[in-house]
VOLOMI-874259 format. One record per residue (C-alpha): x negated, y negated, z negated. Coordinates in steps of 0.1 Angstrom, whole numbers. Layout:
! VOLOMI-874259
<px X | py Y | pz Z>
...
//
This chain:
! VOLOMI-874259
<px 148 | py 23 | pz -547>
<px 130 | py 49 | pz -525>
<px 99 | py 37 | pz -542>
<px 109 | py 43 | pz -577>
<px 119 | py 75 | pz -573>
<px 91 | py 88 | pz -553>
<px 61 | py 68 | pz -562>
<px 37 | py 70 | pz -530>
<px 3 | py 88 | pz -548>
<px -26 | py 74 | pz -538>
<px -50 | py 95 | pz -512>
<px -74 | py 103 | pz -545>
<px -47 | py 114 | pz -564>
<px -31 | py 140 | pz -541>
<px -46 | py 179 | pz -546>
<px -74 | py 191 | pz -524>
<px -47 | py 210 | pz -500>
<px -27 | py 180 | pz -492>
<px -57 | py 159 | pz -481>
<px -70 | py 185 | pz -459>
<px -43 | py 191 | pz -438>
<px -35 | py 153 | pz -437>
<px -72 | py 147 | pz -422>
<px -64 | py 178 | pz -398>
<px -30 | py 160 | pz -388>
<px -51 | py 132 | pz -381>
<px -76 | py 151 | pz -357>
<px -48 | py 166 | pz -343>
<px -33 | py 131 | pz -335>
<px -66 | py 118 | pz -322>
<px -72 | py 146 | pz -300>
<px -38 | py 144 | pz -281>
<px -42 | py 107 | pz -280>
<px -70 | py 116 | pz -262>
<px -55 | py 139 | pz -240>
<px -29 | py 115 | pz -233>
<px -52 | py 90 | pz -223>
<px -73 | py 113 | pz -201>
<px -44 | py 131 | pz -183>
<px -33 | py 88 | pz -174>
<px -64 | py 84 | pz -160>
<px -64 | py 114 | pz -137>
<px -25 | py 105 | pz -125>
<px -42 | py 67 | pz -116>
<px -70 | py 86 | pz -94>
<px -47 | py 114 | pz -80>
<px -22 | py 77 | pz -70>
<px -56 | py 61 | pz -54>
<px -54 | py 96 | pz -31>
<px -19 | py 94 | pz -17>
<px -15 | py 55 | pz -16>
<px -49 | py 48 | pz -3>
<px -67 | py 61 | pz 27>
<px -102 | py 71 | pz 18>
<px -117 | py 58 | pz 52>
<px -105 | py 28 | pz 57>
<px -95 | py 19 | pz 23>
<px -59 | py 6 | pz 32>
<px -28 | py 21 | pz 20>
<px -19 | py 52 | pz 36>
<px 18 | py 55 | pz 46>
<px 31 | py 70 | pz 12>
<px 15 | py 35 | pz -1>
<px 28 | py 10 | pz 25>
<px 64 | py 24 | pz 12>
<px 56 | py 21 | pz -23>
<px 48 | py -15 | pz -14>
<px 77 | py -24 | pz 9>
<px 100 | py -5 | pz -21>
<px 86 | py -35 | pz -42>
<px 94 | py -61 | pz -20>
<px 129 | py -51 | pz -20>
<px 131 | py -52 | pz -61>
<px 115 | py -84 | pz -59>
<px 144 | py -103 | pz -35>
<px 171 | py -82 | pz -51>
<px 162 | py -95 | pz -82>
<px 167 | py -133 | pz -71>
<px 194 | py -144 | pz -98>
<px 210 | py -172 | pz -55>
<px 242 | py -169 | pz -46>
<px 231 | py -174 | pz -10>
<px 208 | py -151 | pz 13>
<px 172 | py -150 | pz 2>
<px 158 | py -148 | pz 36>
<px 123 | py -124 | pz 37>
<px 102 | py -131 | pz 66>
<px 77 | py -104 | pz 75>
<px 58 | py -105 | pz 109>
<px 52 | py -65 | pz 113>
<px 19 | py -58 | pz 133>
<px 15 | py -22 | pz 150>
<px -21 | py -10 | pz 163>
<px -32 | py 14 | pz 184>
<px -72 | py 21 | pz 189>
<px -75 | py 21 | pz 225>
<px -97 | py 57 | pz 239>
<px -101 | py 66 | pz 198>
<px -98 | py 105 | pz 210>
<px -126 | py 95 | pz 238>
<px -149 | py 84 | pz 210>
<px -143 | py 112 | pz 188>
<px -152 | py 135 | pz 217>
<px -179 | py 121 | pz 231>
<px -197 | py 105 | pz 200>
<px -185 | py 130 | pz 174>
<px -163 | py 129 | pz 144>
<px -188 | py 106 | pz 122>
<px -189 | py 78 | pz 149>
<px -154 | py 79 | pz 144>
<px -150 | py 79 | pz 108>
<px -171 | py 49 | pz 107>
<px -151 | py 29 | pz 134>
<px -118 | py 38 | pz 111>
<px -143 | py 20 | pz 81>
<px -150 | py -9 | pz 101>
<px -114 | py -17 | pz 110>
<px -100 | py -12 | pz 76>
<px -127 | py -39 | pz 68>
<px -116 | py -60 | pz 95>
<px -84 | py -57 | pz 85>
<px -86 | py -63 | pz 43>
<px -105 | py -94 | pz 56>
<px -83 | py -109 | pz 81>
<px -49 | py -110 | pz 63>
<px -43 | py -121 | pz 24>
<px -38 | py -101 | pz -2>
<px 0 | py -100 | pz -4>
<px 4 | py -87 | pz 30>
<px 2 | py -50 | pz 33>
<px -22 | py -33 | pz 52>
<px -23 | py 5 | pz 58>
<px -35 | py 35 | pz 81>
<px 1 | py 46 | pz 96>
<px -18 | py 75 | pz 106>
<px -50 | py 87 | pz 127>
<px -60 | py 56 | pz 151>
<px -31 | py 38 | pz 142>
<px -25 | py 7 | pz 116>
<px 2 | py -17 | pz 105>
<px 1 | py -44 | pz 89>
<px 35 | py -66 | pz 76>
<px 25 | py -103 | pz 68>
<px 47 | py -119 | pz 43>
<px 66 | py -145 | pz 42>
<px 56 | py -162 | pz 77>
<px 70 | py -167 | pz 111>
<px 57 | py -150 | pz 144>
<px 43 | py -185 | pz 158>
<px 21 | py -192 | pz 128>
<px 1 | py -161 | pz 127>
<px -5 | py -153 | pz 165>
<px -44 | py -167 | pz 166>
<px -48 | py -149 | pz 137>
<px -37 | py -113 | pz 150>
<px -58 | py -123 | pz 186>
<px -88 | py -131 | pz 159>
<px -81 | py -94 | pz 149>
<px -83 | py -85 | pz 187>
<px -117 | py -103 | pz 189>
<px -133 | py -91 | pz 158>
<px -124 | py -55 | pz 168>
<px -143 | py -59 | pz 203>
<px -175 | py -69 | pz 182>
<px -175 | py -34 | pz 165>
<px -168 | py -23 | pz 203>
<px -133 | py -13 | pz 202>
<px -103 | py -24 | pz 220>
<px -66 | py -20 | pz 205>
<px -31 | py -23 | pz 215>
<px -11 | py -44 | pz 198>
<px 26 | py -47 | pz 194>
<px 39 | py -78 | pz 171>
<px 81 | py -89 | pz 158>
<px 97 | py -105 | pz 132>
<px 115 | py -90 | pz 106>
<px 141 | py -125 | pz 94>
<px 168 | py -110 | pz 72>
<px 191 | py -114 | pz 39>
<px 174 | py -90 | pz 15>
<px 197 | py -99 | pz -13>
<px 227 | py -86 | pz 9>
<px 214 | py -51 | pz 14>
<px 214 | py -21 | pz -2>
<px 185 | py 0 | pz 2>
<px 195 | py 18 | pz 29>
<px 201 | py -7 | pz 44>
<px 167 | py -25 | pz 38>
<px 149 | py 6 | pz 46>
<px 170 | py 9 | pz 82>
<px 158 | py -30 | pz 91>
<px 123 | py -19 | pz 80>
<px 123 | py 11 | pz 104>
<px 138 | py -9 | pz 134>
<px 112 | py -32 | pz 128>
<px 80 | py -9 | pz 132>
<px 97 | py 8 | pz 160>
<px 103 | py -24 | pz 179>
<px 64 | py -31 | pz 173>
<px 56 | py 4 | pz 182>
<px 74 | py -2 | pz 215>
<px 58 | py -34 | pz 222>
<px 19 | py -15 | pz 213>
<px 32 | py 11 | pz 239>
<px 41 | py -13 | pz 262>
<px 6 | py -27 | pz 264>
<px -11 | py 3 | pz 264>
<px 10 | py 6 | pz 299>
<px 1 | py -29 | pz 313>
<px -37 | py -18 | pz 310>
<px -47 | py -19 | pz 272>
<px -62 | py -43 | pz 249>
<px -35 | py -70 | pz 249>
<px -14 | py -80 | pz 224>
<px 29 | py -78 | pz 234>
<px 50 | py -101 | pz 213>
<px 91 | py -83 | pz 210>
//
């Protein structure tokens, strides 16, 4: 009915006027589709700052929370009535005598040891797991969906491969074994902290007993 009443004119058939501002209405629309595009590229570089570390090419701690955040959506969205159990081994590491190295070798020698160990550790765990630079010599690391027993050779293979760039760490290791689907986020967030802090301890703990040993809490 539209139709009969207001025949569509063909693009020869409207007056000069018309067709020159519908070809400017199209520039206009290609240009902001542009803009739109570029200004998405530059917010996916300015997220590769904040969620990854430019030395060691892990997630910095802004991105280790952006990826724990997801694997809370993940289990919440599990459609079981009984607990879906996540089990994380959480992995705290402290570069033994870092500062020492920095002072007495400079700021580059330690750069590239932060490179190195971001390698080592990209390389040693799978690509689920989440690896990231908690902050100046220290690193985390929370394996997924594993128990403590089946990944301690692998974490002393860490230890060893460190020692072959010439570098001793600290480690603390614990399990995180708990009901996702029956926490809020709070909640999820609280076990998460617990966690890191109980693998902190255990890092601290061998830095007391002498260094370079890996503490299981």
């Amino acid at each position: 009915m539209f139709t009969r009443k207001y025949p569509v004119l063909p693009m020869a058939s409207l007056p000069d006027s018309y067709s020159k501002k519908i070809d400017t209405l199209n520039e206009e629309i290609r240009m902001l589709v542009s803009i739109v595009i570029n200004q998405s590229t530059e917010i996916e570089h300015l997220k590769g700052y904040v969620f990854i570390d430019p030395l060691s090419k892990l997630y910095t701690r802004k991105g280790m929370e952006f990826e724990m955040s997801n694997i809370f959506a993940g289990d919440r969205r599990s459609t079981s009535r009984n607990a879906v159990f996540k089990h994380c081994v959480v992995v705290f590491i402290d570069l033994d005598n870092f500062k020492i190295i920095n002072d007495s070798q400079g700021h580059e020698a330690g750069d590239q040891i932060i490179v190195s160990v971001g390698r080592i550790l990209k390389g040693s765990f799978r690509s689920n797991d989440i690896c990231g630079r908690w902050g100046g010599d220290e690193f985390i690391v929370i394996i997924q969906d594993i128990q403590l027993h089946s990944v301690k050779t692998q974490i002393d293979m860490v230890r060893e491969k460190l020692a072959e760039i010439k570098i001793t760490a600290s480690i603390g290791v614990t399990q995180l074994s708990e009901p996702m689907n029956r926490h809020d986020e709070q909640t999820f967030w609280k076990k998460i902290e617990e966690s890191i802090k109980k693998a902190d301890h255990g890092m601290y703990i061998g830095k007391k007993l002498g260094k370079n040993r890996i503490i299981h809490c």
